[in-house]
LUMGU-679579 format. One record per residue (C-alpha): x, y, z; residue in one letter; residue number from 0. Coordinates in Angstrom, 2 decimals. Layout:
N
<atom east="X" north="Y" up="Z" pati="a" marpa="NUM"/>
...
//
This chain:
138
<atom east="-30.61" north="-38.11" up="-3.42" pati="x" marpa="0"/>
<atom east="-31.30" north="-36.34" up="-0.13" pati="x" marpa="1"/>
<atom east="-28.92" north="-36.57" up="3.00" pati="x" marpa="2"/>
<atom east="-29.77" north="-35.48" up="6.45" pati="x" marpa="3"/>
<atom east="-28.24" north="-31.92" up="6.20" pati="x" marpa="4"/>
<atom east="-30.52" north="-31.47" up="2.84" pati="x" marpa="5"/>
<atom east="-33.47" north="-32.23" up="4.53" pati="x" marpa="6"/>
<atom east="-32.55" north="-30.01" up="7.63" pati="x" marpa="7"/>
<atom east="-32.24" north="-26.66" up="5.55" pati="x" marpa="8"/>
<atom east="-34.49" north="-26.40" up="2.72" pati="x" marpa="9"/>
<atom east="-32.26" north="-23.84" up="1.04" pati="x" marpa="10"/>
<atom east="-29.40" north="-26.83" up="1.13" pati="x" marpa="11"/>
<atom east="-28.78" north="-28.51" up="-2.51" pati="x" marpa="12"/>
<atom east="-27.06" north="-31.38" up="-3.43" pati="x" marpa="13"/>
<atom east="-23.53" north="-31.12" up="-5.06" pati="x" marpa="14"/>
<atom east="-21.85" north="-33.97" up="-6.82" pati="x" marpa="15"/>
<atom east="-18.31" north="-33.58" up="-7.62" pati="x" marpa="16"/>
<atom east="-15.87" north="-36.17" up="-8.44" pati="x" marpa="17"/>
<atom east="-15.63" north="-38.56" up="-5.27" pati="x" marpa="18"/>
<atom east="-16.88" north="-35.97" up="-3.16" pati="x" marpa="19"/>
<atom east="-20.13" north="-34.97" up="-2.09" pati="x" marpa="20"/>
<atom east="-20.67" north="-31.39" up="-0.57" pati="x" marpa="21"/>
<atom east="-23.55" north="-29.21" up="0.33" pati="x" marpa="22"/>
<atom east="-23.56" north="-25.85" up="-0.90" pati="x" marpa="23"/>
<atom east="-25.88" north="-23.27" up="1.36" pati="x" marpa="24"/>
<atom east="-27.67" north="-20.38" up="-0.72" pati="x" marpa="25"/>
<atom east="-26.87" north="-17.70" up="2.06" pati="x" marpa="26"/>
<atom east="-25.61" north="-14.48" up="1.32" pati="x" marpa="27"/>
<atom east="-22.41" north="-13.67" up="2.08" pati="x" marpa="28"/>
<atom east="-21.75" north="-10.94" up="5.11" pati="x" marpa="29"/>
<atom east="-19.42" north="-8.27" up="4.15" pati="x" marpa="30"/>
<atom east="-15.91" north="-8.68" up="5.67" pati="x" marpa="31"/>
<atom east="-15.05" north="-6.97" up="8.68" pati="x" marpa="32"/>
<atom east="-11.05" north="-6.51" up="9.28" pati="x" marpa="33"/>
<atom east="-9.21" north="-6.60" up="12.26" pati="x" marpa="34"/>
<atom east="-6.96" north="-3.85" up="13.54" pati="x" marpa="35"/>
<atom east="-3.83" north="-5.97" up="12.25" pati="x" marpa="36"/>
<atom east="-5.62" north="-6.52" up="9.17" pati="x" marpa="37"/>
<atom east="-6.56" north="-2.94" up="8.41" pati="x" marpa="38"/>
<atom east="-2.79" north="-1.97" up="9.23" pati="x" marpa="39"/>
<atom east="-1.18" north="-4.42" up="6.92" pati="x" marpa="40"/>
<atom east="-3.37" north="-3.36" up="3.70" pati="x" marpa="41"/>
<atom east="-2.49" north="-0.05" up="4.75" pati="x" marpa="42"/>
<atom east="1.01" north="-1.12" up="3.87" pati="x" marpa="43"/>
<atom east="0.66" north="-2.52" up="0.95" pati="x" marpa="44"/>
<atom east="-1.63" north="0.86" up="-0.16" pati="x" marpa="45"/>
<atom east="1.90" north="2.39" up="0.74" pati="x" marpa="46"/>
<atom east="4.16" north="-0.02" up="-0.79" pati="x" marpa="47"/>
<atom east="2.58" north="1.00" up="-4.14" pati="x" marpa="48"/>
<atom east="0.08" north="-2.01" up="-4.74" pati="x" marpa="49"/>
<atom east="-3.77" north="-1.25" up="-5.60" pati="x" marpa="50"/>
<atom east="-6.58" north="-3.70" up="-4.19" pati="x" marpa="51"/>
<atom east="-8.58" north="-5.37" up="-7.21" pati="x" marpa="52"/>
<atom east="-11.49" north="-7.90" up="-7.14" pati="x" marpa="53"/>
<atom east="-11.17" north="-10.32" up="-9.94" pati="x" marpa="54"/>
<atom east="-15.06" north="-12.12" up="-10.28" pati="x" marpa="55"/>
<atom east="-13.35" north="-15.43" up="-11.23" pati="x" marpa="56"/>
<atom east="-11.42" north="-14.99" up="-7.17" pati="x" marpa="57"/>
<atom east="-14.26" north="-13.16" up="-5.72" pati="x" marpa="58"/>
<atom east="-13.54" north="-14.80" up="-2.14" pati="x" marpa="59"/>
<atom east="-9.80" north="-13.42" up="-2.22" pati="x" marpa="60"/>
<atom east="-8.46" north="-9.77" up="-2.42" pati="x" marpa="61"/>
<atom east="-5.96" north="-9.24" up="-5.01" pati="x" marpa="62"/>
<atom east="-3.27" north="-7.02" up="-4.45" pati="x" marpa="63"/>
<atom east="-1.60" north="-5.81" up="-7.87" pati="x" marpa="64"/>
<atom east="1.48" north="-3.96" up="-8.80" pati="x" marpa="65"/>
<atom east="3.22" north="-3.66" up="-12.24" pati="x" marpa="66"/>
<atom east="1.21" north="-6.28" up="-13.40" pati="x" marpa="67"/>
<atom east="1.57" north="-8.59" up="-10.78" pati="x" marpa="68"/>
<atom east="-1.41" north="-10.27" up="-8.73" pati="x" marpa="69"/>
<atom east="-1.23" north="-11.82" up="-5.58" pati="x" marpa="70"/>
<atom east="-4.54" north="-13.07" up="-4.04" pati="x" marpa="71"/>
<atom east="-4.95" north="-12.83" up="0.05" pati="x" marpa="72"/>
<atom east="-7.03" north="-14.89" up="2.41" pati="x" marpa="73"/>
<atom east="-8.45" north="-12.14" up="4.89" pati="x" marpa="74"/>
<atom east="-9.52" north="-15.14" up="7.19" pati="x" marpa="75"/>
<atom east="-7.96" north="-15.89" up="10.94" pati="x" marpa="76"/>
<atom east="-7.49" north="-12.40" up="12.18" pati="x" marpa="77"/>
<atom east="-4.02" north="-11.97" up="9.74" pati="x" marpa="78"/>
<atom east="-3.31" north="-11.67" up="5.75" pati="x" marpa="79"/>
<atom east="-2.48" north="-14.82" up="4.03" pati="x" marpa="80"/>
<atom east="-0.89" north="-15.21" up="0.53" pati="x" marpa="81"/>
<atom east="-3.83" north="-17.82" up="-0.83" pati="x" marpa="82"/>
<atom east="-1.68" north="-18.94" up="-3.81" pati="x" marpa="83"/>
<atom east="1.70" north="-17.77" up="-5.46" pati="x" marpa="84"/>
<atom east="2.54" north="-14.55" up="-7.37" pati="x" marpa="85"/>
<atom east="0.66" north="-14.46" up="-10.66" pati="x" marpa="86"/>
<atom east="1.04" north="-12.13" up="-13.65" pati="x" marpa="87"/>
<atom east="-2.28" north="-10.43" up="-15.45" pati="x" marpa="88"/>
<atom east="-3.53" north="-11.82" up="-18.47" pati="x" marpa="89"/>
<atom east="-6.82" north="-10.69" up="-19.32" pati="x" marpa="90"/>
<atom east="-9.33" north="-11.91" up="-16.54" pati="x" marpa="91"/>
<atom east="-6.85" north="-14.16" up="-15.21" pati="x" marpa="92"/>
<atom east="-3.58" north="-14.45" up="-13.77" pati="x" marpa="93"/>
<atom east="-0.69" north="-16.36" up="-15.20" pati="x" marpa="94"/>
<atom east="1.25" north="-18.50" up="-13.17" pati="x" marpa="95"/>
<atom east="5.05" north="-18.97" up="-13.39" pati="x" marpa="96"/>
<atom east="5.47" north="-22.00" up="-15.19" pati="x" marpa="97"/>
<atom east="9.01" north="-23.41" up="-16.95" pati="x" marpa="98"/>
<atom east="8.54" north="-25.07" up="-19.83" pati="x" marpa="99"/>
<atom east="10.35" north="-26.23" up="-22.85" pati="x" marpa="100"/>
<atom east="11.04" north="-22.97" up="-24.62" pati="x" marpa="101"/>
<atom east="11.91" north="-21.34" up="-21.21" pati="x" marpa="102"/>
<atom east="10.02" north="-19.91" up="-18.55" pati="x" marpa="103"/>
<atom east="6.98" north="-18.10" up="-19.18" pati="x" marpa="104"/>
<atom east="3.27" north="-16.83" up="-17.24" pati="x" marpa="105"/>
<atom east="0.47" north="-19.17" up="-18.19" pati="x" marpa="106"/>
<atom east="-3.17" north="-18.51" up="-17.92" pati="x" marpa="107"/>
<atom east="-5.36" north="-21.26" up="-19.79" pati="x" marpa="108"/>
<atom east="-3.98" north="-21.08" up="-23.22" pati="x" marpa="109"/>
<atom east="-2.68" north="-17.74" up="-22.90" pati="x" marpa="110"/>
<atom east="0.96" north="-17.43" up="-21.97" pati="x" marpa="111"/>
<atom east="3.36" north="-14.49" up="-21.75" pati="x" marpa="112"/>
<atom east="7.48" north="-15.20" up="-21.68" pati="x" marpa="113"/>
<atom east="9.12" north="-14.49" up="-18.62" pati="x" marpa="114"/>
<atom east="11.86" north="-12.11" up="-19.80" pati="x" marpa="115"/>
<atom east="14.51" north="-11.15" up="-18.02" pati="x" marpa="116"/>
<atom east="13.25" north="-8.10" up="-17.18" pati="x" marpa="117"/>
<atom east="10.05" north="-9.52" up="-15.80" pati="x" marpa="118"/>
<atom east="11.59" north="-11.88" up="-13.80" pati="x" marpa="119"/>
<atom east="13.43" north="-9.43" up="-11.59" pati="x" marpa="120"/>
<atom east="10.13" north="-7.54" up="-11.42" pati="x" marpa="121"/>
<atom east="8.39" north="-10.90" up="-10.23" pati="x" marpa="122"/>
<atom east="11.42" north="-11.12" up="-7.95" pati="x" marpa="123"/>
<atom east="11.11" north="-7.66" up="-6.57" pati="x" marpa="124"/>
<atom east="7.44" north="-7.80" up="-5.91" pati="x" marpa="125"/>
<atom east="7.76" north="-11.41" up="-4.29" pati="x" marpa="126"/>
<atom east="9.98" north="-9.96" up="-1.77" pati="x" marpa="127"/>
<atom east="8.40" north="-6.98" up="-1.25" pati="x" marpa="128"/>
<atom east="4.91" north="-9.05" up="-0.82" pati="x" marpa="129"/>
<atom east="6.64" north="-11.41" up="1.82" pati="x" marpa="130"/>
<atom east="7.96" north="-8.83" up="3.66" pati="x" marpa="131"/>
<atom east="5.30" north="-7.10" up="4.07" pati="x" marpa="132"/>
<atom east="2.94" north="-10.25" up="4.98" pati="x" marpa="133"/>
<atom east="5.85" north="-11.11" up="7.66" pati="x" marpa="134"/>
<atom east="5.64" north="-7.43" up="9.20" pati="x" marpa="135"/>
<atom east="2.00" north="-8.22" up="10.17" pati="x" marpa="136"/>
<atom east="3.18" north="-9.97" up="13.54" pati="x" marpa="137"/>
//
């Protein structure tokens, strides 16, 4: 099934998923450029104690990890954004902060991790610590 845009760009392909139809481009990439703001703001984090990481299953997003913790950031608009909530590392993936029967705990697929106390007021720390340093950026 060819649509207009398909037959416009040759390197277009069809992509069927769910109700939705979307066209995915086979164009490389470019590699990101930062602003000023940007620059200064990963500079505090570098400060604040966090490393960068690239995780292949985020690839878009650059993850920001200390003691454990992930946070993935959306360098696009000129500023840092927080593309999803604090996560904990489990193997390849991060667990998200999930309550659940037995108590709270990080979940990652069928992985899952409790949430001790002692981790929670890491996850706490780290939260506010990533939010403040987000907020500084304006």
């Amino acid at each position: 099934m060819m649509n207009d845009e398909s037959r416009r760009c040759p390197r277009a392909r069809p992509f069927q998923h769910g109700f939705s139809y979307f066209i995915i481009h086979n164009f490389p990439m470019a590699e990101p450029s930062f602003t000023p703001t940007q620059v200064a703001t990963l500079e505090r984090f570098l400060s604040a104690g966090f490393t960068f990481v690239t995780m292949e299953r985020y690839a878009r997003y650059l993850g920001a990890e200390k003691d454990g913790f992930i946070a993935l950031l959306d360098p696009s608009g000129g500023g840092i954004k927080l593309f999803s909530q604090l996560g904990y590392r489990i193997g390849e993936g991060i667990g998200m902060l999930v309550e659940r029967g037995a108590g709270k705990a990080f979940v990652w697929k069928e992985q899952a991790v409790a949430a001790t106390p002692e981790l929670l007021a890491a996850y706490d720390r780290i939260k506010e610590q990533l939010e403040e340093l987000l907020n500084r950026q304006n």
